[in-house]
C-alpha positions as CSV (number, residue, x, y, z in Angstrom):
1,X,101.2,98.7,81.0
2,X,97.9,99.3,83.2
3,X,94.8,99.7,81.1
4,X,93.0,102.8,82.8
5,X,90.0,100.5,85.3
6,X,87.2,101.9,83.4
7,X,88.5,99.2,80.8
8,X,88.4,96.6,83.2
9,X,84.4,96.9,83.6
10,X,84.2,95.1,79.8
11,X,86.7,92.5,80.3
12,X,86.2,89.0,81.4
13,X,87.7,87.5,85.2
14,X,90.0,85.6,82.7
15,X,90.9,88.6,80.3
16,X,92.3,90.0,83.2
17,X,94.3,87.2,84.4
18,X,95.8,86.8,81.3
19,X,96.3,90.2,80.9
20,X,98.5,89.6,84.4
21,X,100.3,86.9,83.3
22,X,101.4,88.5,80.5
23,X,102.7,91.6,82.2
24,X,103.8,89.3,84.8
25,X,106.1,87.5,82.0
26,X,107.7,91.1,81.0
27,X,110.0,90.5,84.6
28,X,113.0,89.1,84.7
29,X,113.4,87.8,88.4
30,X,110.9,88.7,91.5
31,X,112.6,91.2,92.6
32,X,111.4,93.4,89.5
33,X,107.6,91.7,90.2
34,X,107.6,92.6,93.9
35,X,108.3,95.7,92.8
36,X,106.1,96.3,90.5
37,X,103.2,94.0,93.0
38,X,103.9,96.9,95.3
39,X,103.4,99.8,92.9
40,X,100.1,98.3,92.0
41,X,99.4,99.0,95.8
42,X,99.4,102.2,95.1
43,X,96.7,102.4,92.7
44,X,94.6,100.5,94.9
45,X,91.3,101.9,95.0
46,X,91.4,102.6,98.5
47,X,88.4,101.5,101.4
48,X,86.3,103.7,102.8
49,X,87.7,104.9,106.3
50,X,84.1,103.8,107.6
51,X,85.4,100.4,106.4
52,X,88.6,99.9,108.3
53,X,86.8,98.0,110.9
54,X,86.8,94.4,112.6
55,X,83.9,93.8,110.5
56,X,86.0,94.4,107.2
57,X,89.4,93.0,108.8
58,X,89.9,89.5,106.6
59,X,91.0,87.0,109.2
60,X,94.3,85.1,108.3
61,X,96.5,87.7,107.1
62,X,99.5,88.5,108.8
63,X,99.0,92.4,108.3
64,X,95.9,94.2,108.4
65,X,93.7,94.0,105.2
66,X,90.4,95.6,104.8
67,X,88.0,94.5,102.3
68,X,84.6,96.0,101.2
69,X,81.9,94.8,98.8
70,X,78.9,96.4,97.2
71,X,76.8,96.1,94.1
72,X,77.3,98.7,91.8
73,X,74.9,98.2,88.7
74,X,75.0,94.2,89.0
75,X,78.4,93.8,89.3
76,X,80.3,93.9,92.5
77,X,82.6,96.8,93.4
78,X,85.6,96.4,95.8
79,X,87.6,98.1,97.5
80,X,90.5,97.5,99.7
81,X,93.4,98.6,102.0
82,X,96.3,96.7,103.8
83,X,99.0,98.4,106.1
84,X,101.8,96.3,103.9
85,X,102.8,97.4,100.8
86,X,103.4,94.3,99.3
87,X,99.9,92.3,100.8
88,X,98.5,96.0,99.6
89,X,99.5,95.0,95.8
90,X,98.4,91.4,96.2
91,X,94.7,93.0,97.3
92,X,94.9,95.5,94.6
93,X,95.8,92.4,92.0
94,X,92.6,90.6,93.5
95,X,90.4,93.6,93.1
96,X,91.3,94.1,89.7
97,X,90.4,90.6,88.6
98,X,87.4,90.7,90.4
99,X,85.6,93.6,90.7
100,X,83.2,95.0,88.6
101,X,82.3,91.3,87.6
102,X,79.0,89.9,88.5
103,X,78.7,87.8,91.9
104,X,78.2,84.2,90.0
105,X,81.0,84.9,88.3
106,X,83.0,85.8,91.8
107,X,82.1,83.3,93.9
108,X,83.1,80.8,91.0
109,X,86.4,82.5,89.8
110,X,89.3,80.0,89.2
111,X,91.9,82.6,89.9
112,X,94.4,80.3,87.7
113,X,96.9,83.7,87.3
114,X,98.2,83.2,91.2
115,X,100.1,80.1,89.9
116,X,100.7,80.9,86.9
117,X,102.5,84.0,88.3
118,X,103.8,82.1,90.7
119,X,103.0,84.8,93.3
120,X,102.3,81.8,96.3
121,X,105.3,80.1,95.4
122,X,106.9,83.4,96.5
123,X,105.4,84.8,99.4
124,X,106.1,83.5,103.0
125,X,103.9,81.0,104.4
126,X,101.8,83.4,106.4
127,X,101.4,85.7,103.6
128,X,100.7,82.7,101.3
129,X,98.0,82.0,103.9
130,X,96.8,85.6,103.9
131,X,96.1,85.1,100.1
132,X,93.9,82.2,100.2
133,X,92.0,84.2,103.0
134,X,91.7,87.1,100.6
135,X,90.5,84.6,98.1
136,X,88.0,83.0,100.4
137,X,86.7,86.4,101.6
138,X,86.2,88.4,98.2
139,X,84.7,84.5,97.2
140,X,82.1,84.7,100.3
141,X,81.2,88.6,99.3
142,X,80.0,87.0,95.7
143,X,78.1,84.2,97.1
144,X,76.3,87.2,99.8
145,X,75.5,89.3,96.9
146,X,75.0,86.5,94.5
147,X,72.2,86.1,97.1
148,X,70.5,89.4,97.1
């Protein structure tokens, strides 16, 4: 179902989302999509240790999620790490839509597959608030870099 992440660098932000909705779509009820949110967790490019610091905490999450940034031939590179298994598949979702895209194209993302998934709909409402500071934060990294 998961196209190997070298793939990813060629596709657009929305390629990807629709890519998500459509495996998304393959579920019959969220138990089967949490599921398969936390097994993307596990192929989560994981953070640097040097990264799991207060600077690289996002703030707004319930559990801990660390998020890092850095250009990687014009295109930002993520990468990520939560102590939750299923916040660490909602990260590793996030990174896959957005990394290896340039910054405009981060900082402008409509991220349109969250709803469509209808991922907030089914989180609590402090992980559904963790999410949009997820958003926010990997949305501020693309405007930083944009910068550079």
């Amino acid at each position: 179902m998961l196209r190997a992440e070298t793939n990813y660098k060629k596709l657009s932000i929305n390629d990807i989302q629709n890519e998500i909705i459509e495996e998304f779509s393959l579920f019959g009820d969220w138990m089967e999509k949490y599921e398969y949110i936390i097994d993307l967790g596990k192929s989560l490019p994981l953070i640097d240790e040097q990264y799991k610091d207060e600077e690289h905490l996002i703030r707004g999450c319930q559990s801990q999620v660390w998020l890092h940034a850095e250009m990687d031939n014009g295109q930002v590179a993520f990468t990520a790490d939560s102590d939750a298994v299923i916040t660490k598949g909602i990260i590793a979702l996030l990174v896959r839509v957005l990394s290896h895209q340039k910054p405009e194209a981060v900082a402008g993302a409509d991220l349109y597959f969250i709803d469509r998934i209808g991922l907030k709909e089914h989180l609590s409402p402090t992980r559904s608030n963790g999410l949009l500071s997820m958003v926010k934060q990997m949305k501020l990294y693309g405007l930083a870099l944009q910068a550079k």
